[in-house]
C-alpha positions as CSV (number, residue, x, y, z in Angstrom):
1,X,96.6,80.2,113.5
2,X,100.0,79.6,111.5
3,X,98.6,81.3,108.3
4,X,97.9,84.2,110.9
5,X,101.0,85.1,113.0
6,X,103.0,84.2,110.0
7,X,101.3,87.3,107.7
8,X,101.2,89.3,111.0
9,X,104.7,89.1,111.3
10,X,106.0,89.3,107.9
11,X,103.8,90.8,106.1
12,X,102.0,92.9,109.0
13,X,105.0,96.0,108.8
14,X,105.1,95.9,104.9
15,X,101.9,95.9,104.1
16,X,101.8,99.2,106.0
17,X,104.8,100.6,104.7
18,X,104.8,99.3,101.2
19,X,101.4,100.0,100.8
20,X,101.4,103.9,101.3
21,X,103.8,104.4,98.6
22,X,101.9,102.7,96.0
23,X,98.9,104.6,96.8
24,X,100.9,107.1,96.2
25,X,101.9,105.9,93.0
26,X,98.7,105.1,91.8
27,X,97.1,108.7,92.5
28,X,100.7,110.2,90.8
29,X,101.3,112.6,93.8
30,X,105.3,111.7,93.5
31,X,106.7,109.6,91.1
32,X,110.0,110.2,92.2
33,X,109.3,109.0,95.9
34,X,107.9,105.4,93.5
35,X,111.5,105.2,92.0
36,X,113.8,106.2,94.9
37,X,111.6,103.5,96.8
38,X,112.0,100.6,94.1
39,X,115.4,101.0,94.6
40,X,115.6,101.0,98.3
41,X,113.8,97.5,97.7
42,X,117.0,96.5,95.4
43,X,119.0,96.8,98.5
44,X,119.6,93.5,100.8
45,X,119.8,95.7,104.1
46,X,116.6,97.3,103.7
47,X,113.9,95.2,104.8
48,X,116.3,93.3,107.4
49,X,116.7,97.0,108.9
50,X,112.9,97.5,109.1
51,X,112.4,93.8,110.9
52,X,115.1,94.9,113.1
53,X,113.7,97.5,114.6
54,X,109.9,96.4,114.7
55,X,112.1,93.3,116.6
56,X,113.0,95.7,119.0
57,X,109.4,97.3,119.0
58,X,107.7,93.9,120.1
59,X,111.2,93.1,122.5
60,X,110.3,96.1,124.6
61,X,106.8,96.1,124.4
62,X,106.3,93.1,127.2
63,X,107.5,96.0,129.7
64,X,104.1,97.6,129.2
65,X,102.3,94.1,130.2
66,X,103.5,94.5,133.9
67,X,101.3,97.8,134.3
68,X,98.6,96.2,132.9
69,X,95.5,95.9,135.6
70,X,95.6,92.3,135.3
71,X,99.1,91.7,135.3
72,X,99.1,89.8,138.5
73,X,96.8,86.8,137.1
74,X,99.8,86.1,134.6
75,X,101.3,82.7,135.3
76,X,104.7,82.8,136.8
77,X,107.6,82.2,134.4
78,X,110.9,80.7,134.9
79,X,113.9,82.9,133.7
80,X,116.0,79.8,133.2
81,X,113.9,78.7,130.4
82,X,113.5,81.7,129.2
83,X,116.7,82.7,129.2
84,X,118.2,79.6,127.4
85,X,115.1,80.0,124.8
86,X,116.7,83.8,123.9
87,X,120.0,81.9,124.4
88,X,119.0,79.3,121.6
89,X,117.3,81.9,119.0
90,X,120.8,84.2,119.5
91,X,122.7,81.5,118.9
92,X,120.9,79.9,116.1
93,X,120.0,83.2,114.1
94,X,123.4,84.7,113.1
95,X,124.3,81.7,112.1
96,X,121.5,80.6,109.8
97,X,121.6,84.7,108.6
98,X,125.4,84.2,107.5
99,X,123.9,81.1,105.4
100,X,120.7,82.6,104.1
101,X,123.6,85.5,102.7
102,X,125.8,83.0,101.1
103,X,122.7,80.8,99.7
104,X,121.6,84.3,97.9
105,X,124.3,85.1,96.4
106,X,125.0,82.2,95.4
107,X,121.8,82.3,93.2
108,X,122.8,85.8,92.3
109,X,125.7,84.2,90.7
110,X,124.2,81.5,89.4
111,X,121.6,83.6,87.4
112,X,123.8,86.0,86.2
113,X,126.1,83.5,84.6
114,X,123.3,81.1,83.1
115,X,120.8,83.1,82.4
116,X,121.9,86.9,81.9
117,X,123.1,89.5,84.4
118,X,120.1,91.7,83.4
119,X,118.2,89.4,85.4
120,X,120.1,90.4,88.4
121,X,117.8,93.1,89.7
122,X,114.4,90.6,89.4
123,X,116.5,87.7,91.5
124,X,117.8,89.9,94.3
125,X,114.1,91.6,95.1
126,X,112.6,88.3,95.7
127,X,110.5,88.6,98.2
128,X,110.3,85.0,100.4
129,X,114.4,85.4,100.4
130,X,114.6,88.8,101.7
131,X,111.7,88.4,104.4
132,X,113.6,85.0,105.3
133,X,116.6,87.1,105.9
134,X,114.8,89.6,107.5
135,X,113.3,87.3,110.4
136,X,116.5,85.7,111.0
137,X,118.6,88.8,111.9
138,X,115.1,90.3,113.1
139,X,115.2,87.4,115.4
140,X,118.7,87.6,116.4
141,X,118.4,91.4,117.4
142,X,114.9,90.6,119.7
143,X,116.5,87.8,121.6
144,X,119.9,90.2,122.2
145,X,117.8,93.2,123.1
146,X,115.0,90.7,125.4
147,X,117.9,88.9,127.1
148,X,119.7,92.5,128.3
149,X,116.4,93.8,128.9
150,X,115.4,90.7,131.4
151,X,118.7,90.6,132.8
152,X,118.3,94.4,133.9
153,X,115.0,94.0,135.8
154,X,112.7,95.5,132.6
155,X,110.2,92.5,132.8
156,X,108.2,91.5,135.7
157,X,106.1,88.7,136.3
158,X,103.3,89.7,133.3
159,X,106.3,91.1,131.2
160,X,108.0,87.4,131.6
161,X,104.5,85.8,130.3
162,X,104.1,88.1,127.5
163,X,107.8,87.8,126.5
164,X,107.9,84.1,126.4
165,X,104.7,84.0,124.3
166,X,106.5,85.9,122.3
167,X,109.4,84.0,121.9
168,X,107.6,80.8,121.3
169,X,105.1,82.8,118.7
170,X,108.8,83.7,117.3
171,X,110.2,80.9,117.6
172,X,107.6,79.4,115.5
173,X,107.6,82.2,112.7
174,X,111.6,81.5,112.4
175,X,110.7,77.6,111.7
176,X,107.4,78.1,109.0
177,X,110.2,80.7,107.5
178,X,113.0,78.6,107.5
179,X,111.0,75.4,105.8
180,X,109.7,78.4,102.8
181,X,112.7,80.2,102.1
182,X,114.4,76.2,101.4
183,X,112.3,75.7,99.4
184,X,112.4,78.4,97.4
185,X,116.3,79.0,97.7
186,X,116.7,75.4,95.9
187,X,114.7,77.1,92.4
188,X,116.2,80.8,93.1
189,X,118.6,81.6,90.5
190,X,118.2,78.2,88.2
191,X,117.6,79.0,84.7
192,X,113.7,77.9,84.5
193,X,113.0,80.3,87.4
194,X,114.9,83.0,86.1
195,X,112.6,83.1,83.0
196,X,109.6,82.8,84.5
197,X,110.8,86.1,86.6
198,X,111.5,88.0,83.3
199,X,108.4,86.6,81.6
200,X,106.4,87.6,84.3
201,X,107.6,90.6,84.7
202,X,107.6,91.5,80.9
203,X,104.0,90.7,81.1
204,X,103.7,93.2,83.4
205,X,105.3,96.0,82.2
206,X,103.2,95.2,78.2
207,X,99.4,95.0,80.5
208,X,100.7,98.2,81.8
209,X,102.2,99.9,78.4
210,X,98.4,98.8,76.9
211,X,96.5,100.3,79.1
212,X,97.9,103.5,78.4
213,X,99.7,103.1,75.1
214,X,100.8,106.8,75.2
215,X,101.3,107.1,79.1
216,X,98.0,109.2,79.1
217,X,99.3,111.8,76.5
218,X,98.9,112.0,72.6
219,X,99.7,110.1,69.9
220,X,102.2,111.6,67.3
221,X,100.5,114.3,65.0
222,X,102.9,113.3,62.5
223,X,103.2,116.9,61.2
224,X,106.1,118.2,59.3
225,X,107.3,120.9,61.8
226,X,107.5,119.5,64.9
227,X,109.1,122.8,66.4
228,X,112.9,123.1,67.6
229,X,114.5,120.0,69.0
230,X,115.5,119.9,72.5
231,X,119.0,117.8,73.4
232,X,119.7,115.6,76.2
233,X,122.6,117.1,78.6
234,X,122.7,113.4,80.0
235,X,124.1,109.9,78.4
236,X,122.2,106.8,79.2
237,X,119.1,105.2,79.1
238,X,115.5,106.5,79.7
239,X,114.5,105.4,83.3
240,X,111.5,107.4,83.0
241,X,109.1,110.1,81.8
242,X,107.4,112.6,84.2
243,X,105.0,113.5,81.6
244,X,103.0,115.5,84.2
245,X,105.9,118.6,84.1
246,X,105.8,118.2,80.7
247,X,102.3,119.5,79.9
248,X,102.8,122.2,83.0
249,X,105.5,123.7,80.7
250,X,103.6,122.7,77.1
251,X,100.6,124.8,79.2
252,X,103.0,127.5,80.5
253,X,104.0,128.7,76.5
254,X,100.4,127.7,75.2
255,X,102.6,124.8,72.7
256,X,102.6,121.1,72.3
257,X,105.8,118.7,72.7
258,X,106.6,115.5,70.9
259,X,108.5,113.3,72.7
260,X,111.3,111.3,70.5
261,X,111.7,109.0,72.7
262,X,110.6,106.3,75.6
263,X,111.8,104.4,78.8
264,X,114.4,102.4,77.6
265,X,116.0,104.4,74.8
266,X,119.4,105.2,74.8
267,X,120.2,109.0,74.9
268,X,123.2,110.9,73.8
269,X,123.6,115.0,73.6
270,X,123.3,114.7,69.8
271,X,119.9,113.5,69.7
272,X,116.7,115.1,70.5
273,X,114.5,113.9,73.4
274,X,111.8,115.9,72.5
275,X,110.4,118.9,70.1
276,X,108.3,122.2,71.3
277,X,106.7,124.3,68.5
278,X,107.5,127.6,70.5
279,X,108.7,131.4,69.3
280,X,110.0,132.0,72.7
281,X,113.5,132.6,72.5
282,X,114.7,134.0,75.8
283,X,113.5,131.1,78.3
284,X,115.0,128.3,75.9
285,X,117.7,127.4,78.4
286,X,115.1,127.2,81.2
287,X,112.5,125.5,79.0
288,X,115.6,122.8,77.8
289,X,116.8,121.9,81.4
290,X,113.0,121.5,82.8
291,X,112.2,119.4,80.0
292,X,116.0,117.3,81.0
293,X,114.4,117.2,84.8
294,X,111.2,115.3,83.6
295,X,113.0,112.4,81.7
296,X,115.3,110.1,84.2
297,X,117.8,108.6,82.8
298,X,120.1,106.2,84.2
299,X,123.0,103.4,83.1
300,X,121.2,100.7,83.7
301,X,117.4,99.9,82.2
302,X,114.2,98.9,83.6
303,X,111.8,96.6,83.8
304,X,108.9,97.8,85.2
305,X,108.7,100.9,82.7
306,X,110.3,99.2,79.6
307,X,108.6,96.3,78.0
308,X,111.2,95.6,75.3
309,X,113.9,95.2,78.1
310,X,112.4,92.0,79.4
311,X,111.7,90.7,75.7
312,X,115.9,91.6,75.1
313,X,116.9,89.7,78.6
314,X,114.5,86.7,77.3
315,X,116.3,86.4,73.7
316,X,119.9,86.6,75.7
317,X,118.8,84.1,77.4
318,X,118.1,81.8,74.4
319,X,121.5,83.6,72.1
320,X,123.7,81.9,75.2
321,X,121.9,78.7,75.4
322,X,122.5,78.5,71.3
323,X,126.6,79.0,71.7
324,X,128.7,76.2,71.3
325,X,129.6,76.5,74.4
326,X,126.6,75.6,75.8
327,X,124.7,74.3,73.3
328,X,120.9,73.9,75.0
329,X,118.3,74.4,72.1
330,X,116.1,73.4,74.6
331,X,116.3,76.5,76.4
332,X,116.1,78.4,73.0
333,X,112.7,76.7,72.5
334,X,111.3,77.7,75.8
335,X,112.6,81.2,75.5
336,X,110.2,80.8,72.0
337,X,107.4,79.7,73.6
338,X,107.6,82.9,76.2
339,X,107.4,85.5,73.2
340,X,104.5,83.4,72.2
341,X,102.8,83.9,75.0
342,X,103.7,87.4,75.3
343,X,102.4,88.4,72.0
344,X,99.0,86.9,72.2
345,X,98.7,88.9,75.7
346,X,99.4,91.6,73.2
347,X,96.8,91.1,70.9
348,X,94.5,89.9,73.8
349,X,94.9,93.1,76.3
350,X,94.6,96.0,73.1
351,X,90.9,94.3,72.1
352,X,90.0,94.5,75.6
353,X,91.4,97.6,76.9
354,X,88.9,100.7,76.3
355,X,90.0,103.6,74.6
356,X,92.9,105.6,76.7
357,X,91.9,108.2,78.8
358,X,93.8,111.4,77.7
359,X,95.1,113.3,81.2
360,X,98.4,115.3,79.2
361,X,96.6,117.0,76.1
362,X,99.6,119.1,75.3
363,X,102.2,116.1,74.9
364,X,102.3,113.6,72.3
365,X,104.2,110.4,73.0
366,X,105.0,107.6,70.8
367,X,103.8,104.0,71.0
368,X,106.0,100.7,71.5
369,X,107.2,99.4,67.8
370,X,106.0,96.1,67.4
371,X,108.2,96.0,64.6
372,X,111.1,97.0,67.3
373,X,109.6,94.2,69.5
374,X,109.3,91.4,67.2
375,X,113.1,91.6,66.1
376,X,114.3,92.1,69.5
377,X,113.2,88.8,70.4
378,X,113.3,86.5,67.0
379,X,116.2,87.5,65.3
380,X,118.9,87.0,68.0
381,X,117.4,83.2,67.7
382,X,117.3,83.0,63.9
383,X,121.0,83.9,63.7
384,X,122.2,82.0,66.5
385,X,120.0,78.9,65.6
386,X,120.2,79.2,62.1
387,X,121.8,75.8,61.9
388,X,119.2,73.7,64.4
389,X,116.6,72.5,62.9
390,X,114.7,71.6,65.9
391,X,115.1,75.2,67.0
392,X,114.0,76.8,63.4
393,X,111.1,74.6,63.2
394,X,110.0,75.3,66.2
395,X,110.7,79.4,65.4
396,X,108.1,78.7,62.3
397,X,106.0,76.7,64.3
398,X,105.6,79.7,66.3
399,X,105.6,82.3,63.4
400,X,102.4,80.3,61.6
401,X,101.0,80.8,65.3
402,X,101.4,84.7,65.9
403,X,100.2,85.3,62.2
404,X,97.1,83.8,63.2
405,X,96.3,86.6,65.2
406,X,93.6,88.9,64.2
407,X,96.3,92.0,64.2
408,X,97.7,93.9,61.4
409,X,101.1,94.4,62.5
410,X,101.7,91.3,64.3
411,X,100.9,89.2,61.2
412,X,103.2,91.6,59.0
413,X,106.4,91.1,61.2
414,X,105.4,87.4,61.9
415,X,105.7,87.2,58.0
416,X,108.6,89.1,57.5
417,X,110.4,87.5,60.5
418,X,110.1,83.9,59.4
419,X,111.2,85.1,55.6
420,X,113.9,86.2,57.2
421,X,115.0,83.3,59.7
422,X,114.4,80.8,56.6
423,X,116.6,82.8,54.6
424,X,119.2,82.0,57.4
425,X,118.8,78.5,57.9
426,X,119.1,78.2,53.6
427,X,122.1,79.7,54.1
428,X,123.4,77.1,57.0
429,X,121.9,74.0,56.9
430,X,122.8,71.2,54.5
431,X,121.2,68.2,55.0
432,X,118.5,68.2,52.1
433,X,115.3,66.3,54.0
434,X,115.9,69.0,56.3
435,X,115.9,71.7,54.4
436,X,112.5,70.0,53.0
437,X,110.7,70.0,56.3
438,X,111.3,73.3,57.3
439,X,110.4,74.5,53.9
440,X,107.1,72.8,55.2
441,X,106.6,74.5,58.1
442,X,107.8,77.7,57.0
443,X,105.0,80.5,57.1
444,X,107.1,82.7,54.4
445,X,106.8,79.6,52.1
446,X,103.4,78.6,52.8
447,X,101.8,82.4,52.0
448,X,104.7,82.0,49.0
């Protein structure tokens, strides 16, 4: 019964709403409805906005419970307990939502200046805070709305019942709610809980980068003319790619176009997003700025589209916990072990996955570099814990491991990677025994 009205409540409305918009995702009617609603999600008044009013919904709806048929069998109610129940929830709610505001951002803080204030937008869209907020002002706004309601002769004697079962069903919900979100404010926002957020949601973004390593479209032809270049008329960094309007246009002027770029790059007017072989001449304004409308870009990145944004948060997470001023290699090490992990889903996921299904046979878009990858998230490390040995044996601990991996280009930058990071620590450590071990462990030296 608890499992029940607590989903019901909470989840009941989402589930609904949410839903239908990743359906729509998922069948690519409207990608831009997708985005605009992610960030609707970044917002703390959204969901407390849609609990409001479905608090208002199920407020009102004991009015319809006194023209029910068998509304007279209802027991008989007293308003003075009913009242000081509405009387306690009103009292209790705004203040508990004034905390439940000040608890979150105090874990906004706290993860944007321990971990990284990239990780800002993963900590505010948790979802057990935001649905904790959301009952408590949802709360607050039924017992306001069911207290004028009674006191202006809305309810009778069913619509008393069926309001104070509500209120104790309520009333229940806010305690089961209350007892979560504590326990999950006291980990929101501390450092190990940050990382597992970005880990996770790197993960995510790489399974779904693999199962279409092209985003449904080509891979690059590598020819010499790629056709004339077409500029960005924006400055920032690719959001995302509607690669749908891009093969409508390649189809409109029978061509192909090569992307130069993916979610996540940074974009300037002096460099080209994309090429079209084309001998059209008098649409090339039109052609440039549809080809600008199907690439969204932004100032900030993301991490659902952009795999080597989480890997980049990860490894500033492990740079500041190598500076003297904080100086927690520990931190560094389990930063290391998360690119570990990562990787092997890497190699794990491409023998798996089936070969892509081509949808966009007129666009050819580049893969993810694991070259880009691998020194995105190792050589921040090396440099910063170039003089730790604990922290560069554990880097070659971890380079001998990803070498080990039955893939081509994940054992080449493994190799070149710990070349590299040995060649740093040389360079910074001086005790001699140490020197020796990590000689030892080195994968350079060992292949060497």
């Amino acid at each position: 019964m608890k499992v029940i009205f607590y989903n019901a409540y909470l989840f009941g409305f989402e589930i609904i709403f949410f839903k239908s918009f990743r359906i729509t995702h998922r069948l690519n009617m409207n990608k831009e409805i997708q985005i605009f609603f992610d960030k609707l999600r970044e917002r703390l008044w959204f969901r407390p906005l849609i609990y409001c009013l479905f608090s208002v919904f199920i407020a009102v709806i004991a009015h319809f419970a006194d023209q029910a048929t068998m509304a007279e069998l209802a027991p008989e109610i007293n308003t003075e307990s009913l009242k000081d129940l509405l009387d306690t929830i009103s009292a209790s709610m705004l203040v508990i939502s004034i905390f439940a505001v000040a608890s979150m951002l105090s874990a906004f803080s706290s993860a944007s200046s321990t971990a990284t204030p990239r990780s800002f937008k993963l900590i505010i869209v948790d979802d057990v805070s935001q649905n904790a907020l959301s009952v408590f002002i949802g709360a607050f706004i039924f017992s306001i709305v069911a207290k004028i309601a009674m006191f202006n002769g809305l309810f009778g004697r069913a619509g008393h019942f069926v309001l104070f079962v509500i209120t104790l069903i309520l009333f229940g919900v806010v305690i089961l709610t209350f007892l979560r979100w504590v326990d999950r404010i006291s980990r929101l926002g501390r450092l190990d809980n940050t990382i597992e957020k970005i880990e996770t949601a790197s993960r995510k973004a790489i399974s779904e980068r693999l199962k279409n390593p092209n985003m449904q479209g080509l891979p690059p032809s590598n020819r010499k003319n790629k056709g004339k270049p077409i500029y960005s008329k924006d400055i920032g960094y690719i959001v995302w790619i509607n690669i749908g309007i891009l093969q409508n246009i390649a189809e409109k002027y029978n061509t192909k176009i090569e992307l130069n770029c993916l979610p996540g790059k940074f974009m300037e007017p002096n460099t080209p997003i994309a090429f079209m072989d084309t001998e059209s001449e008098e649409d090339w304004e039109e052609v440039t700025e549809k080809i600008n409308q199907a690439l969204h870009i932004g100032k900030n990145r993301n991490f659902d589209e952009d795999p080597q944004f989480g890997i980049i948060a990860l490894s500033e997470i492990a740079s500041r916990a190598l500076s003297p001023a904080v100086n927690d290699p520990g931190t560094a090490i389990q930063i290391i072990g998360s690119f570990v992990r990562l990787f092997y889903q890497w190699d794990t996921q491409e023998a798996e996955e089936t070969i892509e299904t081509v949808t966009y046979d007129r666009v050819e878009v580049p893969s993810l570099s694991i070259k880009d990858l691998f020194t995105d998230a190792f050589r921040p490390i090396a440099r910063d814990g170039a003089g730790n040995i604990e922290v560069m044996l554990r880097l070659q601990e971890a380079f001998c491991s990803l070498e080990s991996i039955d893939h081509p280009d994940i054992k080449k930058e493994a190799l070149s990677q710990s070349k590299d990071a040995y060649e740093r620590a040389l360079q910074t450590i001086t005790f001699e025994n140490d020197l020796k071990l990590l000689e030892s462990k080195s994968l350079s030296e060992r292949i060497n």
